[in-house]
DOLUMDO-101656 format. One record per residue: x, y, z of N, C-alpha, C in turn. Coordinates in steps of 0.02 Angstrom, whole numbers, plus 50000, padded with zeros to 5 digits. Example, Ala and Ser with C-alpha at 12.3 -4.5 7.8 and 13.67 -1.06 7.14 Angstrom:
2
506604971650390506154977550390506604983550390 506424988850354506844994750357506455000250394 
//
This chain:
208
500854889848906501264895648926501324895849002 502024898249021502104896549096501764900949133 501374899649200500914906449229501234910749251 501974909149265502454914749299502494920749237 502654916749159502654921049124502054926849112 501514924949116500984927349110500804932749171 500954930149241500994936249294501494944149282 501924942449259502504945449258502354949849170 502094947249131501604951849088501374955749101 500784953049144500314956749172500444963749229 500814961349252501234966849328501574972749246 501844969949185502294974549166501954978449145 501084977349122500724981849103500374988449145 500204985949198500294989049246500754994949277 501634992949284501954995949276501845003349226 501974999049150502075002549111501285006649076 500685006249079500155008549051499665009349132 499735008249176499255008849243498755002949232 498635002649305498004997049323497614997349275 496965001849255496545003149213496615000249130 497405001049110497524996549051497564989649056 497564985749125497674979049102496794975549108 496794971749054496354966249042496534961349016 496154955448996496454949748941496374950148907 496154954548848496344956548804497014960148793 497194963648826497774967648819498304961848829 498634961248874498714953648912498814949448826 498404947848823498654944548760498844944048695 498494952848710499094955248645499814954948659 499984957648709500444958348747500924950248735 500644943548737500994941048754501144936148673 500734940848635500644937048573500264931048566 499624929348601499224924748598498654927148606 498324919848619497464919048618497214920248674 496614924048707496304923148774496164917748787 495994915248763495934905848759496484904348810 497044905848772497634902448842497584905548900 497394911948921497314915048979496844911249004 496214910048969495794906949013495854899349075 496494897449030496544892949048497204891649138 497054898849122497424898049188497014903549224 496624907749227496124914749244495424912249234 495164911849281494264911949253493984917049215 494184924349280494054928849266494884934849267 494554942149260495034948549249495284947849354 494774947749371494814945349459495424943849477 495324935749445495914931349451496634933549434 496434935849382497164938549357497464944749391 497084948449435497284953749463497504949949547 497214945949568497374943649622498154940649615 498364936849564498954933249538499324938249519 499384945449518499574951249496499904954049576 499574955749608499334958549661499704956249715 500004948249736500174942349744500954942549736 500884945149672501594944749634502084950649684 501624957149682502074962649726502264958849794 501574957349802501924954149896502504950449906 502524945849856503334941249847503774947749866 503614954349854504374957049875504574956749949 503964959449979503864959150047504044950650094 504764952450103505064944650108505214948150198 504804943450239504724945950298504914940550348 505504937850378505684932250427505184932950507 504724929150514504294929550577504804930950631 505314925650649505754925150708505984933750711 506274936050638506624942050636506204947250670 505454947050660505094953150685504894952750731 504764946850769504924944650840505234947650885 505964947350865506354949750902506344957850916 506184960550845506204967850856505614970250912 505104968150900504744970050965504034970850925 503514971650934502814972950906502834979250843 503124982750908503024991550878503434991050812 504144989550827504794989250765504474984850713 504084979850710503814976050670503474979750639 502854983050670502394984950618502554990450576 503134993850605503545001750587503734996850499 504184989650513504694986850475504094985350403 503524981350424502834979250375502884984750331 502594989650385502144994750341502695000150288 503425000150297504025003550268504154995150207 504104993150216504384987150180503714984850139 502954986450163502504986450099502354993050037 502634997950085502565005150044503075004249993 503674999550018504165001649952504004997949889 503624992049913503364987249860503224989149811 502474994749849502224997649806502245003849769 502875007349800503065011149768503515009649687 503935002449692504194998449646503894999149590 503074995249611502794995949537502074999449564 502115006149519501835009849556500965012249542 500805007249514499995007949480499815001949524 500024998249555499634992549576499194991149643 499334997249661499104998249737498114999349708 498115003049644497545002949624496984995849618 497754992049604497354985349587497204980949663 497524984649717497234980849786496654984949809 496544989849767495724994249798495174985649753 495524983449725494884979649698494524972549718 495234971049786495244965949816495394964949890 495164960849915495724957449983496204954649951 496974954749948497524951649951497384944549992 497394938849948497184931749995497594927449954 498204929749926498804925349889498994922449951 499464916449918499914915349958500354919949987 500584924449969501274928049984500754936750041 500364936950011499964941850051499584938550121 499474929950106499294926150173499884925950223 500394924050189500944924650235501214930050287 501244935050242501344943950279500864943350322 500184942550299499684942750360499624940850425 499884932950393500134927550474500674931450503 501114931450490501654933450522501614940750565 501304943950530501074949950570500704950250618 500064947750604499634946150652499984939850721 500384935850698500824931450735500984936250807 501374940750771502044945850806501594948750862 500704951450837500474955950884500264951450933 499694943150935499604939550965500214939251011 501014937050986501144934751035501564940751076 501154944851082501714952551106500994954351160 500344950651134499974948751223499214952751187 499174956051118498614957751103498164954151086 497364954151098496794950651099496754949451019 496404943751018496254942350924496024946550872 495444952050906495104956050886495634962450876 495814964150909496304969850923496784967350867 497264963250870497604961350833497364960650743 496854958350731496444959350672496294967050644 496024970450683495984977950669496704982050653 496904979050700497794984650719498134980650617 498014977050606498304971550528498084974950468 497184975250498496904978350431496924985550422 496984989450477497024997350485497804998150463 498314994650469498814997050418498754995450379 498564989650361498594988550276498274995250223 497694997450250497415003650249497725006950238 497955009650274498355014450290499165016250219 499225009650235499875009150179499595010250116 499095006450092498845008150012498465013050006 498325018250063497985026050043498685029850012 499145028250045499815032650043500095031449977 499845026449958500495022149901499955026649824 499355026049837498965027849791499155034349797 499315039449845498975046449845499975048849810 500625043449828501095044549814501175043749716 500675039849712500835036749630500685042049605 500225047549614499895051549577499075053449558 498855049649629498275050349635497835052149721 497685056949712497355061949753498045065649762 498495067749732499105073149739498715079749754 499085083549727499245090749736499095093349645 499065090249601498685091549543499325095249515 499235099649473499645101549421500245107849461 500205108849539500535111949556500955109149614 501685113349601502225110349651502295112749730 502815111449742502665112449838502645118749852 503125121449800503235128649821502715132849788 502365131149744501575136549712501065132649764 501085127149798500545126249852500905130549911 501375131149942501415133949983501365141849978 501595143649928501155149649929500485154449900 500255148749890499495148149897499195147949960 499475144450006499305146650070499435153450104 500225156150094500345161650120499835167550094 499585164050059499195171150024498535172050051 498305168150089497425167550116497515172650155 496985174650148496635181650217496905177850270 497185185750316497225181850383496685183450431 496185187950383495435189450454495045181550430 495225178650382494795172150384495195166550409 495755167450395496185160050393496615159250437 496725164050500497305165350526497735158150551 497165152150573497705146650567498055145350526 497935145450466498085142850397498725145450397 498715152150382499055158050382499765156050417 499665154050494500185154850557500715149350524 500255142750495500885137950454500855135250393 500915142250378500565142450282501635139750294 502205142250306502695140250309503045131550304 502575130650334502655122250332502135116050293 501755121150260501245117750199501695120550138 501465114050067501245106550111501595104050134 501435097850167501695092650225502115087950159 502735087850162502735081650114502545074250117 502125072850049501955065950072502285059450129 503175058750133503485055450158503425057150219 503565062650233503355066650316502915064350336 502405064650296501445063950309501335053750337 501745051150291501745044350293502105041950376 502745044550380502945042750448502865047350486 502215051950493501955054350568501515051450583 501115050350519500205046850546500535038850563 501235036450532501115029450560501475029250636 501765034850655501775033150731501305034850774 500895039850739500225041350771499795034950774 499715031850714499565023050742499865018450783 500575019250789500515013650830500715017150896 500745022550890500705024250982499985023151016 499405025850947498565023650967498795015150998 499125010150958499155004350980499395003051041 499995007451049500355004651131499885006951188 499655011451183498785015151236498315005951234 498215005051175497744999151179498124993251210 498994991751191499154986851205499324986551297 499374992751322499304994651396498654993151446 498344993951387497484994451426497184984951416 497804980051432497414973351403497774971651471 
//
């Protein structure tokens, strides 16, 4: 059985039942066969999540020269908008990168290229390594908390927001002053904290 077929199984279970449902067992019900044949391409559930995992990054189709040109900052703005949508695509799988380093091919590549863009824009190796892995971070807290996990629970924007308007103001009076603008919507939340990162970066990339 072809392994492409078998990735693309696997991602649909995901999709369709969440991270937590896929195994090889399922997997092969799924594909109408034996674990036997999985094995033969999977050691382990690991493996198969890494080849899963791998699969999203293929979306993330990123030209080095192209992000080059845009400049450090526009690059990492372009990564981190262009890995969120990935994973917004298929939207249980961000669970399945809490279980790993991404060390596919297609997740090695993003890496190089990124890390490429900051090296040659004059940042130190170290710096450049942190500034890679602190978004990656960053992107799969968001993607998880967007799928439906660590949300806002069984209530909408407008019964959280006035849940706020309602706190004491002899206890809460901050709360209170922008109970109006809670909650923050997640998308808001996503592109403030990431320019709040990389402006932290241009301070560091000044100070070299």
């Amino acid at each position: 059985m072809p392994l492409e077929r078998i990735v693309a199984a696997a991602l649909q279970i995901v999709d369709e039942e969440g991270a937590e449902a896929l195994s090889m067992r399922t997997l092969a019900q799924r594909l109408g066969s034996g674990t036997a044949t999985l094995y033969r391409h999977f050691d382990n559930r690991a493996a198969l999540v890494a080849h899963v995992v791998d699969r999203v990054f293929g979306a993330v189709q990123l030209n080095r020269e192209k992000l080059v040109a845009m400049g450090w900052r526009q690059a990492l703005r372009t990564v981190a908008r262009t890995m969120f949508d990935a994973l917004e695509h298929h939207r249980d799988t961000a669970r399945l990168m809490v279980e790993q380093i991404p060390m596919g091919p297609n997740a090695m590549a993003l890496r190089e290229n990124c890390i490429a863009v900051l090296l040659d824009s004059g940042f130190p190796p170290g710096v450049a390594a942190h500034a890679y892995a602190t978004l990656a971070r960053y992107v799969l807290g968001f993607a998880i908390q967007t799928n439906g996990h660590g949300g806002t629970g069984q209530l909408d924007a407008a019964q959280v927001s006035a849940v706020f308007r309602s706190v004491d103001q002899s206890l809460f009076p901050a709360t209170l002053t922008v109970a109006d603008s809670m909650p923050v919507p997640i998308g808001d939340e996503f592109s403030f904290g990431l320019e709040l990162l990389l402006s932290g970066l241009a301070h560091l990339h000044d100070d070299v």
